[in-house]
Every structure is written in C-alpha cells, then in structure tokens.
Backbone bond lengths (Angstrom), bond angles and torsions (degrees), N, CA, C in turn:
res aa  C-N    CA-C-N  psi(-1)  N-CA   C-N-CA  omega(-1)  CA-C   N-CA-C  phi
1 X - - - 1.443 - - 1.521 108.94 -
2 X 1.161 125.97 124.48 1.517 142.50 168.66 1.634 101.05 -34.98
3 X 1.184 108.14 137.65 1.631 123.78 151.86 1.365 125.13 -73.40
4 X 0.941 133.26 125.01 1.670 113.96 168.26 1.813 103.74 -69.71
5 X 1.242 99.48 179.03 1.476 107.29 160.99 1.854 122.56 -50.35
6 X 1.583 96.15 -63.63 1.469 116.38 172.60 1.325 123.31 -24.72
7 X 1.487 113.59 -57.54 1.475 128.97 -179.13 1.295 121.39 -110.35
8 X 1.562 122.09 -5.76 1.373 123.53 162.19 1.278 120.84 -26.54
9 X 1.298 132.14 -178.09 1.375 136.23 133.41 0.987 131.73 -62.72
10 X 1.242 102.84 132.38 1.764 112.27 172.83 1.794 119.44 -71.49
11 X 1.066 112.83 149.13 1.752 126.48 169.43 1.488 95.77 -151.23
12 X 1.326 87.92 176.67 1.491 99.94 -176.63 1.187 129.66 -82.28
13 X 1.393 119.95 124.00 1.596 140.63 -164.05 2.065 94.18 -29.95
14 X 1.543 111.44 -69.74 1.166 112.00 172.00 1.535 131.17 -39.78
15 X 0.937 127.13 -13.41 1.727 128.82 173.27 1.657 114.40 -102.57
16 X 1.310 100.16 -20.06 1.942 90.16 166.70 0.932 114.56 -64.56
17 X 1.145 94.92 155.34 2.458 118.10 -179.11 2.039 79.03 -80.21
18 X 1.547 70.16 144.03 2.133 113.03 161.02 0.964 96.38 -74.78
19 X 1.735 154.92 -9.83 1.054 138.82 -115.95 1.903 92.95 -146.94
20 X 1.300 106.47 156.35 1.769 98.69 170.93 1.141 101.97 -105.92
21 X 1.542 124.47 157.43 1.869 122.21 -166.51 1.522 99.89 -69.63
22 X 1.449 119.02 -10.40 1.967 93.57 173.61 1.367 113.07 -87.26
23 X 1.536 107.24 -39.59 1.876 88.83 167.77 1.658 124.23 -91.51
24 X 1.539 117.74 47.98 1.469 119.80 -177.11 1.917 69.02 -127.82
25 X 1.480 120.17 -56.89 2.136 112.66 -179.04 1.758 92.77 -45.86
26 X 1.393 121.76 -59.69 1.337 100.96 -170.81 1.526 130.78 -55.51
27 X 1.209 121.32 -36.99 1.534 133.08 172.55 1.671 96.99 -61.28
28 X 1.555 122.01 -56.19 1.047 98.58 177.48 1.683 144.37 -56.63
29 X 1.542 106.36 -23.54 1.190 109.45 -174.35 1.715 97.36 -92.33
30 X 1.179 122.77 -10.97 1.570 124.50 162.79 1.532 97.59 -63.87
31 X 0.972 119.55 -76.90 2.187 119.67 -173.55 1.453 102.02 -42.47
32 X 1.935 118.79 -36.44 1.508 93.34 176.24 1.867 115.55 -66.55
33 X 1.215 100.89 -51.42 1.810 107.20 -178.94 1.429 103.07 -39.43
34 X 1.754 142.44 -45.80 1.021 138.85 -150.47 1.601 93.03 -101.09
35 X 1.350 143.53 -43.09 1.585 116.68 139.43 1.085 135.65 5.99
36 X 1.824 99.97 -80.67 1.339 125.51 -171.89 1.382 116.33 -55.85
37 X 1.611 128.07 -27.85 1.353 147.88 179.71 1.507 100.50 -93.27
38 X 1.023 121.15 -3.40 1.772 108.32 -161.72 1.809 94.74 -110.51
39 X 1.356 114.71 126.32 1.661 117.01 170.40 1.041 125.47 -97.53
40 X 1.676 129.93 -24.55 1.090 109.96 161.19 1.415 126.75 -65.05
41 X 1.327 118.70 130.44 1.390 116.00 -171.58 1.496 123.83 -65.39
42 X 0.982 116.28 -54.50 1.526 102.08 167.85 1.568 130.14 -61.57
43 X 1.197 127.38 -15.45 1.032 138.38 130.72 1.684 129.56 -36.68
44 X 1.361 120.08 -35.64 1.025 123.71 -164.87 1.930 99.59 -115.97
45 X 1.327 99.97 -15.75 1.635 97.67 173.55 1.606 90.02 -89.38
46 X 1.793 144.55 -45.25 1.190 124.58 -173.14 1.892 105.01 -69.58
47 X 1.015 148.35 -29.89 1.643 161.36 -151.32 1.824 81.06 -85.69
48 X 1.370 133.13 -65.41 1.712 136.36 -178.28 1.420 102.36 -66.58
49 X 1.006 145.51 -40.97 1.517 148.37 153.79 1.306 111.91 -20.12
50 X 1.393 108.80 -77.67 1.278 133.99 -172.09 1.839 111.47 -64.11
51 X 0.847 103.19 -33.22 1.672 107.40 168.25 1.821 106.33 -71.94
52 X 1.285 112.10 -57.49 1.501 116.24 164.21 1.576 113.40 -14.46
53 X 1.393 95.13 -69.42 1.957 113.26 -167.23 1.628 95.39 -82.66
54 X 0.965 114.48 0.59 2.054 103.98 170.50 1.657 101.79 -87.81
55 X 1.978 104.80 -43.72 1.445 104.89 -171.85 1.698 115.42 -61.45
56 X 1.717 100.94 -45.32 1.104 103.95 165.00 1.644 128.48 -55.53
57 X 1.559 119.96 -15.75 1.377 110.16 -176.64 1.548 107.89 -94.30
58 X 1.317 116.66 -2.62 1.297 127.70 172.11 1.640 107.55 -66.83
59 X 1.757 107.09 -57.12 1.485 78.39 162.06 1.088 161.76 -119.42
60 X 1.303 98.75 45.25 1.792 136.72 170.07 1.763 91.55 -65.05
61 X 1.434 100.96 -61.31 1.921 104.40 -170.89 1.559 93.49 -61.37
62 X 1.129 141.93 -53.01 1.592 136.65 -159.05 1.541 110.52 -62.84
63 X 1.493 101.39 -32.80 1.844 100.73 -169.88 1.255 107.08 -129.39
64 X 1.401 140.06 -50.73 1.238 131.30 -163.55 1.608 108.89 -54.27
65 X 1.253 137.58 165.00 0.842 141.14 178.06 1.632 100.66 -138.43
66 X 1.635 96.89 143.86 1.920 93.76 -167.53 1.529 105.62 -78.92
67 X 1.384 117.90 150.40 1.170 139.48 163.10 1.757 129.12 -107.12
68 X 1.140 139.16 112.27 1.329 138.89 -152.96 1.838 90.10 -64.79
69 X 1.146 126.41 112.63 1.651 96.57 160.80 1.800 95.95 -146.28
70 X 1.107 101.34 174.38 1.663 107.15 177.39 1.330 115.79 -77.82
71 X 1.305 129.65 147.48 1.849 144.16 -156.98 1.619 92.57 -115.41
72 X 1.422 97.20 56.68 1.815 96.61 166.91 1.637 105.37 -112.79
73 X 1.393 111.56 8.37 1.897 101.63 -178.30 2.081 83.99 -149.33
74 X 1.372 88.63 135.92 1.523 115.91 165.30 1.012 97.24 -97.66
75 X 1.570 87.78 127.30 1.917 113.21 164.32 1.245 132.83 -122.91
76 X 1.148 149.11 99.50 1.448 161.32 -159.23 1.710 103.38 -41.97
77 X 0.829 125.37 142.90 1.546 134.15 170.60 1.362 128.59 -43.02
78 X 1.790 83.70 -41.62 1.342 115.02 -176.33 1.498 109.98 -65.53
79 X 1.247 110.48 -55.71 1.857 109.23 168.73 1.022 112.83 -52.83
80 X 1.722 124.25 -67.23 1.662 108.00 177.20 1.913 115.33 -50.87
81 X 1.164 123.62 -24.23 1.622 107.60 -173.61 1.893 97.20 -73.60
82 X 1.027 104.61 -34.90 1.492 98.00 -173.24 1.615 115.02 -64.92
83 X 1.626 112.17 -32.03 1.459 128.59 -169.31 2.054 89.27 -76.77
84 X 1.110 124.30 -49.92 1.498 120.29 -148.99 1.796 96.63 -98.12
85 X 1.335 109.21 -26.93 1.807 114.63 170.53 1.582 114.19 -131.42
86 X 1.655 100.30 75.33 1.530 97.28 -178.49 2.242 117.63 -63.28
87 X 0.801 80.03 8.05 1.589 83.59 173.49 1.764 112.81 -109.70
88 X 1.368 107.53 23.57 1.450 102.08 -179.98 1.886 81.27 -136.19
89 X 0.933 130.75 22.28 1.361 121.07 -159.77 1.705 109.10 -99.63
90 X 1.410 105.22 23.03 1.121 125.22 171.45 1.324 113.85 -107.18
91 X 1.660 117.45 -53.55 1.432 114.67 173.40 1.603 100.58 -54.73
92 X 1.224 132.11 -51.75 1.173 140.97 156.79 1.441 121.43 6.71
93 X 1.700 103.67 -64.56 1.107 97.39 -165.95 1.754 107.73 -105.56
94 X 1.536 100.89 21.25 1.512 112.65 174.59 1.602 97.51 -101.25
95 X 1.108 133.36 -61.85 1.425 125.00 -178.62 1.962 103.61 -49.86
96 X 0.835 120.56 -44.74 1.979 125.99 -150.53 1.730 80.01 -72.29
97 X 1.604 121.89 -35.93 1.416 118.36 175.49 1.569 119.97 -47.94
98 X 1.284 104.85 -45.18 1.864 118.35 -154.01 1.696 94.23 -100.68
99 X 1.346 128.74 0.92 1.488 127.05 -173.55 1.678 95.66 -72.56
100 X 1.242 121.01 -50.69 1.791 101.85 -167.81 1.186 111.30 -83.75
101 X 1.940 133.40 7.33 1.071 142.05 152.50 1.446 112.18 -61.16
102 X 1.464 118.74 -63.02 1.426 152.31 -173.51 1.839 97.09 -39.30
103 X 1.560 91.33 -71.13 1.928 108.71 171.37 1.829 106.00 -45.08
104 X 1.041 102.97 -62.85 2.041 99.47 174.31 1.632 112.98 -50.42
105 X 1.002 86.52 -54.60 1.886 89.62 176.15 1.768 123.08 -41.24
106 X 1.361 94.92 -62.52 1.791 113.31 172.96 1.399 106.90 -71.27
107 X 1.441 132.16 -16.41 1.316 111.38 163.80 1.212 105.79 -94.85
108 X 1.393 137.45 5.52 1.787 114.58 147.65 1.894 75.86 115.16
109 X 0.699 140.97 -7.56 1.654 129.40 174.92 1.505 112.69 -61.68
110 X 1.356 108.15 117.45 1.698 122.39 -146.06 1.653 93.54 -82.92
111 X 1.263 134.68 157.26 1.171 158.25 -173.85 1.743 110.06 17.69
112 X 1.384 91.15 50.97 1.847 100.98 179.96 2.086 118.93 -78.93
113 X 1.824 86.06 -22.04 1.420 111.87 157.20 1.744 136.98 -125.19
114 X 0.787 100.52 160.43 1.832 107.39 -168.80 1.753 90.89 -81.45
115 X 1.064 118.65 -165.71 1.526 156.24 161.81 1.383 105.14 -83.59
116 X 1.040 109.39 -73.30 1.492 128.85 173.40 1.493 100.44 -26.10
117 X 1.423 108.82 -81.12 1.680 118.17 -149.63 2.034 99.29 -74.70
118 X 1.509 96.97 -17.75 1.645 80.26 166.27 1.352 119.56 -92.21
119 X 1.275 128.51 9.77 1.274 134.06 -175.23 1.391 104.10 -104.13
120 X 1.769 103.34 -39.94 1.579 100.30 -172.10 1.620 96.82 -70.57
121 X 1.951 134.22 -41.39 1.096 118.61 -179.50 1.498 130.54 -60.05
122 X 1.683 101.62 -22.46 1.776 89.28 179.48 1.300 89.78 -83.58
123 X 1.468 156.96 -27.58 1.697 116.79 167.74 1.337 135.79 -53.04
124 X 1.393 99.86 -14.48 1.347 106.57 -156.56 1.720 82.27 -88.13
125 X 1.282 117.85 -54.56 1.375 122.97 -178.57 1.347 126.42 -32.55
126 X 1.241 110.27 -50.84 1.694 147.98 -178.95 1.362 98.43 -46.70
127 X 1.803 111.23 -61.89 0.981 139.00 -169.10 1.746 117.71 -60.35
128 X 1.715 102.80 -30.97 1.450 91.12 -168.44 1.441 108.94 -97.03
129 X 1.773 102.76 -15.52 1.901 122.33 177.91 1.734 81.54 -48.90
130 X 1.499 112.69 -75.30 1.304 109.94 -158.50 1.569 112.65 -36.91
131 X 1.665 121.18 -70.33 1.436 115.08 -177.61 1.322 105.72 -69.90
132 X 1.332 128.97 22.46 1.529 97.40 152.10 1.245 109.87 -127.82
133 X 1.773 134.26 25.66 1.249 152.56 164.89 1.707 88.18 -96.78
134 X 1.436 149.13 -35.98 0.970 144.41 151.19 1.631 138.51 -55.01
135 X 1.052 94.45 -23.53 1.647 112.14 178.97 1.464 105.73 -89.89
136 X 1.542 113.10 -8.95 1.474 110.86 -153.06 1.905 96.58 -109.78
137 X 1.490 100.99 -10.65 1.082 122.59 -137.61 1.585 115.90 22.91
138 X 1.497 105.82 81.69 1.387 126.21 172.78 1.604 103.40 -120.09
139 X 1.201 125.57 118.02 1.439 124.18 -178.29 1.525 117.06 -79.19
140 X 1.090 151.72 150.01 1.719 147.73 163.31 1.349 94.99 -98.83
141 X 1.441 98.39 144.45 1.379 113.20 172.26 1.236 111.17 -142.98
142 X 1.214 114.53 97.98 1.325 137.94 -161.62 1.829 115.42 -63.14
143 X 0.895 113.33 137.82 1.587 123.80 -157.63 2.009 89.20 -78.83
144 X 1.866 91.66 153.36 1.601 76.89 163.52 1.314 117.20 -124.04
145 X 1.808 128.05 128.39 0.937 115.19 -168.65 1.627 126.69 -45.00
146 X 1.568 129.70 131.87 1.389 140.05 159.13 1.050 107.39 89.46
147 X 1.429 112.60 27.78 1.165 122.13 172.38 1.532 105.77 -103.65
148 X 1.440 127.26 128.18 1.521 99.66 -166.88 1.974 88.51 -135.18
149 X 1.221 122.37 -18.31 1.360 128.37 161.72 1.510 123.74 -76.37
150 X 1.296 128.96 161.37 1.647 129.10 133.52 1.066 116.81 -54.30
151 X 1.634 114.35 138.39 1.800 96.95 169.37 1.502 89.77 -108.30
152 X 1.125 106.52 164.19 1.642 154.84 -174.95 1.503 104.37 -77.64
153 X 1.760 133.40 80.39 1.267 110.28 -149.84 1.647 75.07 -113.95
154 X 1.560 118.71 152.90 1.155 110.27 157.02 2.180 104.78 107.05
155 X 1.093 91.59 -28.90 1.244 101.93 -168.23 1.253 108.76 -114.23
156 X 1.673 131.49 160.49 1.286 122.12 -175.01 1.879 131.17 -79.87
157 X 0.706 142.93 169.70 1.458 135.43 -150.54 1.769 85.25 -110.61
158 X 1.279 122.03 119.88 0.878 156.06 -159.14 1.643 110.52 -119.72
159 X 1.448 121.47 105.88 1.518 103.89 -179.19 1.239 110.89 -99.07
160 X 1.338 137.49 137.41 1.650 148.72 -177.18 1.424 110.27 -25.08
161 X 1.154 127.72 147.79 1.838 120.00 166.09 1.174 97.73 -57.90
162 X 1.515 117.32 179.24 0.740 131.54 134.72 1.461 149.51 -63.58
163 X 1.541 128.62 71.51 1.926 125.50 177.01 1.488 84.46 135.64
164 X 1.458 111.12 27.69 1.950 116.57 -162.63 2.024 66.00 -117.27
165 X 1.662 89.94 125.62 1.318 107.96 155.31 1.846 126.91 -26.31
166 X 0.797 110.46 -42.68 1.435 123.39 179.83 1.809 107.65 -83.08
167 X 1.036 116.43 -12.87 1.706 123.88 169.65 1.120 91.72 -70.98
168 X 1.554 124.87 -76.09 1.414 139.71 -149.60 1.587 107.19 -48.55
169 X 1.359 112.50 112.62 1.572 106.13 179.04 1.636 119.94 -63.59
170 X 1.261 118.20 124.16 1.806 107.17 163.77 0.898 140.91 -56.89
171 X 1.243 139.65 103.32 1.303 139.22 176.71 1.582 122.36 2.85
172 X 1.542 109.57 99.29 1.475 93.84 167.63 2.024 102.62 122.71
173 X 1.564 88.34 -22.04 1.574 108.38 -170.33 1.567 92.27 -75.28
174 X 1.858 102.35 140.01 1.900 92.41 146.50 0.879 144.32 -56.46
175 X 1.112 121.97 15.67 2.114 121.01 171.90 1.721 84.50 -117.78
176 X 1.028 142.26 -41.41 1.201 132.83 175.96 2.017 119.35 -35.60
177 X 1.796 98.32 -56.38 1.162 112.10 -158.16 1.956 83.15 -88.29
178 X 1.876 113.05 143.12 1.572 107.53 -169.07 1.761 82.12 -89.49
179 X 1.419 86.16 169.98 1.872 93.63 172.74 1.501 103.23 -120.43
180 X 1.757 100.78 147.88 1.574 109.01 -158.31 1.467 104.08 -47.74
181 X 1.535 102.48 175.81 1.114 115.32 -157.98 1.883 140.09 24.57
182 X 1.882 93.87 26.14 1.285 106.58 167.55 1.371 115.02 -60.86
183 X 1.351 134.90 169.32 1.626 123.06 159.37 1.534 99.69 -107.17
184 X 1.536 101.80 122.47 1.744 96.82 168.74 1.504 117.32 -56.23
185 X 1.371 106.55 154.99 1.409 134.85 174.94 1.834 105.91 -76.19
C-alpha cells in the first residue's frame, strides 16, 4: 500500500529532489532516449544509469518525507529508495551495483563496460522508469515518432494561407526541395 507524503518515511530534508516526481519521470525517460542514441558504450551504460537515479528520485519526492538531521554521512539513493519503497529494494540493489561502473564510465575510463552490459542496463533502466511511473501511478505516454505538431482531432482539416508561416516549407522539407523537371519560381 502507497505512503502518502504525510506518513511516509522520513530522510534527510537535504537529499530530496527540487523537483516533483513527474518532471524528475520526465528527465528520466529523456536520459533513457539519449542512451538509446548514445554508442559509445560506457557512455550509454552511465546516460541509462543516470535516468535510473532520476526514476528513483521521483520516488524519494512522492513518499519520503523530510527529516531535520545533520549532513555528516553520505547516503546513496539507493539505500534511501530501498528504506522509503521496500518493494523496489531489489532494483535497488541492481542500480547501487553498476554506480562505481557508471563513475568509471563518465570519467572517460576506456572499456570499463561491454556492449552487452550497456544494453542489458538500459533495459533494465527502461524497465524500472516504467514500474516506477506505475507505482507512482504516473502514466508515460509515449511520443510518436515525426510527429512534431498537435493534430487538430475533431475539427476540420484546414490548409495554411497562403505566405502564413506554416505554408512556407522548412528547409530540408519535401515541398521545400523542387522535383526534376519542376520550373523554378
């Protein structure tokens, strides 16, 4: 059963996200896409890492509740997510694993990861955004590629004026580029 904020667990006031858990899920599922684009592998196992500890700081903001205490001991995320969501305290102890990999990686230390293990971490990553956009009951709604507008559902299809910004093709677009034996304008 979910905690509210109110009665959650406490951690320390200093380790909560500035952030509310839907835009710490959004950053995270941004670090997964930029993973997914990224080839160097250790690069792309620290980029899925780092989305990991955003999903997880989402629900540090959703449940923990702050506690006044003194900033004389560093604590990994990973311990507080396990202390404030003991039912994630498994992904828990799979991310807190790959952190001094993650740290080698971002300092540029050359083949500290496989292909493999950055491929197997952004699933795993992918995997925990989802159950913890589920746990949060926060839904994803997945973008659709080449789609770069709203469409207009419901209403009639309307074509641009003419010399109306939205006529003018963008650079690079097929109505932009003429097709042979067009006659230029």
């Amino acid at each position: 059963m979910p905690t509210s904020p109110a009665q959650g667990p406490t951690v320390p006031a200093h380790v909560l996200p500035h952030r509310t858990p839907t835009q710490l899920l959004v950053v995270a599922r941004d670090g997964l896409a930029e993973a997914a684009r990224t080839r160097p592998d250790g690069l792309r196992y620290a980029a899925a890492h780092l989305a990991a500890l955003r999903a997880a700081a989402a629900v540090l903001a959703a449940r923990a509740r702050p506690a006044p205490t003194r900033r004389n001991r560093i604590t990994s995320v990973w311990v507080l997510l396990a202390a404030v969501a003991p039912e994630l305290d498994e992904w828990a102890a799979l991310f807190a694993a790959g952190a001094s990999k993650r740290a080698a990686a971002e300092a540029g230390i050359p083949r500290v990861v496989t292909a493999r293990e950055a491929d197997d971490l952004l699933r795993a990553a992918e995997q925990f955004v989802t159950v913890v956009e589920s746990a949060l009951g926060l839904a994803h709604q997945p973008a659709l590629d080449g789609l770069h507008r709203p469409l207009r559902l419901g209403g009639p299809a309307v074509a641009p004026r003419p010399g109306s910004a939205a006529a003018v093709p963008r650079p690079g677009s097929a109505a932009a580029v003429p097709r042979r034996g067009a006659a230029a304008a």
